[in-house]
N, C-alpha and C positions, 0 to 999 in steps of 0.2 A: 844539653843546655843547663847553667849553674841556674839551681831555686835561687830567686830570692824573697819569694815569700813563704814563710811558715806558716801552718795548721794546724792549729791543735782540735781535738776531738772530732778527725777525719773519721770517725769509723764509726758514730753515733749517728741518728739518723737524720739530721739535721746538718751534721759534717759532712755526710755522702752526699748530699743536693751540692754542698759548696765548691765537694771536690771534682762532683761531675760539672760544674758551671766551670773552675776553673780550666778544668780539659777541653773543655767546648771553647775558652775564650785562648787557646793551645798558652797557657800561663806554665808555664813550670814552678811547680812548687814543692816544697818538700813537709815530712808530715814529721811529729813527735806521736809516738802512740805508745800504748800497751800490746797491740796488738801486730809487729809492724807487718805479718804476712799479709793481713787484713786490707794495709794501708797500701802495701804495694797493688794490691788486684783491685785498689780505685783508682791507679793511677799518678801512685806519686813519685815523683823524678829522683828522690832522695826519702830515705825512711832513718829516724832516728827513734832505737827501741828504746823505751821510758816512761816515767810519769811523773809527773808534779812535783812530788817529793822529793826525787833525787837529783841532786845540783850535777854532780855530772852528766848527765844526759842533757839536760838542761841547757848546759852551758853549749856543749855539743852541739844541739837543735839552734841554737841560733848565729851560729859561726857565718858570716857574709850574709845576714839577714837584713833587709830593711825594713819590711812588714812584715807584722804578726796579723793573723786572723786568730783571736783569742776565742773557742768554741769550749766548753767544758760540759760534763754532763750536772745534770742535779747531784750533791753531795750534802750530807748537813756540814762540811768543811769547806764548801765552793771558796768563799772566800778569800778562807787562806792560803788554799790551793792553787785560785789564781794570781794573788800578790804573789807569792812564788814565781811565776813563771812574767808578772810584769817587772819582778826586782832584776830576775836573771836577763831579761829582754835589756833593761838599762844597762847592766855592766856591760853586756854584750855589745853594745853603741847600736842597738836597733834603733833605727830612725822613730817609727811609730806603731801604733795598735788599734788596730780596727776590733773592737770586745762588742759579740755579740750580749747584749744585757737584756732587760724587759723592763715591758713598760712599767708594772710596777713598781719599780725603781723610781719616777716621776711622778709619785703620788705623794700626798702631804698630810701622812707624814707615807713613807713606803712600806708597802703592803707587800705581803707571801715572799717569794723566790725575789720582790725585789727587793729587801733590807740586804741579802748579800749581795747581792749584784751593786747597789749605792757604794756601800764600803768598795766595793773594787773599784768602781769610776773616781771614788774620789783618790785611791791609790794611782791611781795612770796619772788625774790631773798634776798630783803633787808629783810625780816621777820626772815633769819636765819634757816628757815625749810626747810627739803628736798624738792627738788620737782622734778616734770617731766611735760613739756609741750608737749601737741597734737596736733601739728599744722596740721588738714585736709586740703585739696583742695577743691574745689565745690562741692558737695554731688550729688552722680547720683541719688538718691533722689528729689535731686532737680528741676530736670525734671517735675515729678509730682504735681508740684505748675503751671504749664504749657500745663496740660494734656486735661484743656479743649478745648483749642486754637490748638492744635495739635487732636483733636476730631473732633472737626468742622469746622478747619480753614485747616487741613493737613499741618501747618505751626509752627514750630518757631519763634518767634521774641525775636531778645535780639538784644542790641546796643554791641556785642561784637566783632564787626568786622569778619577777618578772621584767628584771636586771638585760639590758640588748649589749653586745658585745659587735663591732667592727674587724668580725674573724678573718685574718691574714692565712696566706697560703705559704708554707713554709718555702715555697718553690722562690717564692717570690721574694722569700726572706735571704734564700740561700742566692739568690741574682743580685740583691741589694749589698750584701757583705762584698763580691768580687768586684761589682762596679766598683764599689767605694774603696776599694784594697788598689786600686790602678789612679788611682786621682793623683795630678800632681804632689797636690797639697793637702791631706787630712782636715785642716781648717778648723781641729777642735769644735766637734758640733757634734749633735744630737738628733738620728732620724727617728722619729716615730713612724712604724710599720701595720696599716691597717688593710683593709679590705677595705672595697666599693661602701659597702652600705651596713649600718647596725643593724641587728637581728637579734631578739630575743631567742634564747635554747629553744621553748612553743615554735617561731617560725623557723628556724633554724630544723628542726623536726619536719616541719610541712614540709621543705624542700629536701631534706634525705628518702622521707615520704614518697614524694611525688618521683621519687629519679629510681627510686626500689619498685613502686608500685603498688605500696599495701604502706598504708597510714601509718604513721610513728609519734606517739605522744607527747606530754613533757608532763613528768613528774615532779614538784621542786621539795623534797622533804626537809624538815628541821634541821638546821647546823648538826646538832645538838646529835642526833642521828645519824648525820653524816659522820659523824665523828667517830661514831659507834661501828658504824655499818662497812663504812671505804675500804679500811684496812683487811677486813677480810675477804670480803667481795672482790674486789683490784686485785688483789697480792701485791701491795706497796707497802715497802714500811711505812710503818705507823708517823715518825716524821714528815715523810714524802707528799704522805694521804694529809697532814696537817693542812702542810704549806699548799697543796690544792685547794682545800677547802676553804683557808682563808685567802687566797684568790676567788674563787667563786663568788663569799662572802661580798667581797669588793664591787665584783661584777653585779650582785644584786643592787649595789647604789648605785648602777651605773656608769662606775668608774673605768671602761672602756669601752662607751657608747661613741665617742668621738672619732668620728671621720678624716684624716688626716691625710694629706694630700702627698707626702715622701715617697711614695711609690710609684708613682707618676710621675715625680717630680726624677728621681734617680734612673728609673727604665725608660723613660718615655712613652709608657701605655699603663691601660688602665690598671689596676691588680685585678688577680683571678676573683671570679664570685665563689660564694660557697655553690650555686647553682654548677658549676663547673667542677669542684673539689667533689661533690657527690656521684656526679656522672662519672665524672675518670675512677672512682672506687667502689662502685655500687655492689659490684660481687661479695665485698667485706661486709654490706649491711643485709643483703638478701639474705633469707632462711635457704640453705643446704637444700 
């Protein structure tokens, strides 16, 4: 069967949900990777080895494409990285681009991972091609970059104050992109992607808590600290650990308390709770 949709960042771990949705919806698609032995043992019908940078591959990746699924990982060049690959999509005569983004991107003005992510929507708008942006919330996911401080410490720590977040489940993030990648018509619009219900980190905790068995706290220390403390602790680059932190930062105002209904609205049932996202992984947060 000829792909005709393209994948980029199949092999990150947010790529892998999309690529296993697409297998499951029997989609043929094909992947652009660095990795492409990677890309084949997720499944993909067509593998083009590459990356961003290089126009040949590029051009390659998109030959008889109509849709892109634009997935890229955090870079401190995302940007440019993806106009890259939405300039080569236009030459190419790709119909349109489904670009997973974030919410942050829709905040005023935009905040963390979203000021690159804005710059790229506003490059697809101006390219003339359909599109459809995914702007996620915090990934309950995300917890799991935290699991071992919550292992051994029975603790939380994030400078997010007392800030509630409507934590989306990447599962649900990566069913959202493939629905929306099948739609007659892209429609140029903008999904916001949340979970059921806002949860401050404090509750959010109670319910890793309760599904572990032994109590899990919430620590919220200073920015100021965070800023100090991340880069070592994580093992993130020190930009990586910024752009976290001023997400967080956000999070403390609240800035994705809001319950939005896209996830419902696009699957047909409710999103996953985080009360779900901790049972299915609990092994990750239990002490050894």
């Amino acid at each position: 069967m000829t792909a005709r949709i393209l994948l980029t960042g199949a092999t990150g771990r947010l790529g892998q949900m999309v690529a296993a949705s697409l297998n499951e919806q029997q989609l043929a698609w094909r992947a652009l990777a660095r990795r492409p032995d990677a890309a084949r043992a997720l499944g993909a019908s067509e593998v083009v080895a590459g990356v961003f940078e290089e126009p040949e591959p590029m051009a390659k990746a998109m030959q008889g494409i109509t849709r892109m699924i634009l997935i890229s990982g955090d870079d401190p060049h995302q940007d440019r990285l993806e106009i890259n690959l939405v300039n080569a999509a236009k030459k190419a005569g790709v119909q349109g681009i489904v670009k997973l983004s974030a919410q942050s991107a829709g905040l005023t003005p935009p905040a963390s991972f979203g000021r690159k992510h804005i710059v790229v929507e506003q490059a697809i708008r101006a390219s003339g091609l359909e599109w459809t942006f995914i702007r996620p919330v915090f990934f309950q996911q995300s917890f799991l970059m935290f699991a071992d401080t919550i292992r051994k410490g029975n603790k939380i720590i994030l400078p997010a104050g007392k800030g509630a977040v409507a934590f989306v489940n990447a599962l649900d993030v990566a069913e959202c992109l493939v629905k929306v990648v099948q739609a007659p018509q892209l429609g140029n619009q903008t999904w916001t992607l949340t979970g059921p219900q806002a949860l401050t980190f404090a509750q959010a905790g109670q319910i890793i808590g309760s599904a572990r068995g032994k109590a899990v706290g919430y620590v919220a220390p200073p920015a100021w600290i965070a800023r100090i403390v991340l880069p070592k602790a994580s093992g993130m680059p020190r930009w990586l650990a910024m752009e976290v932190i001023d997400l967080l930062q956000a999070i403390s105002r609240n800035a994705q308390a809001d319950v939005v209904a896209h996830v419902q609205q696009l699957l047909g049932r409710p999103p996953r709770s985080l009360e779900r996202f901790a049972a299915d992984h609990v092994a990750a947060f239990r002490e050894a």
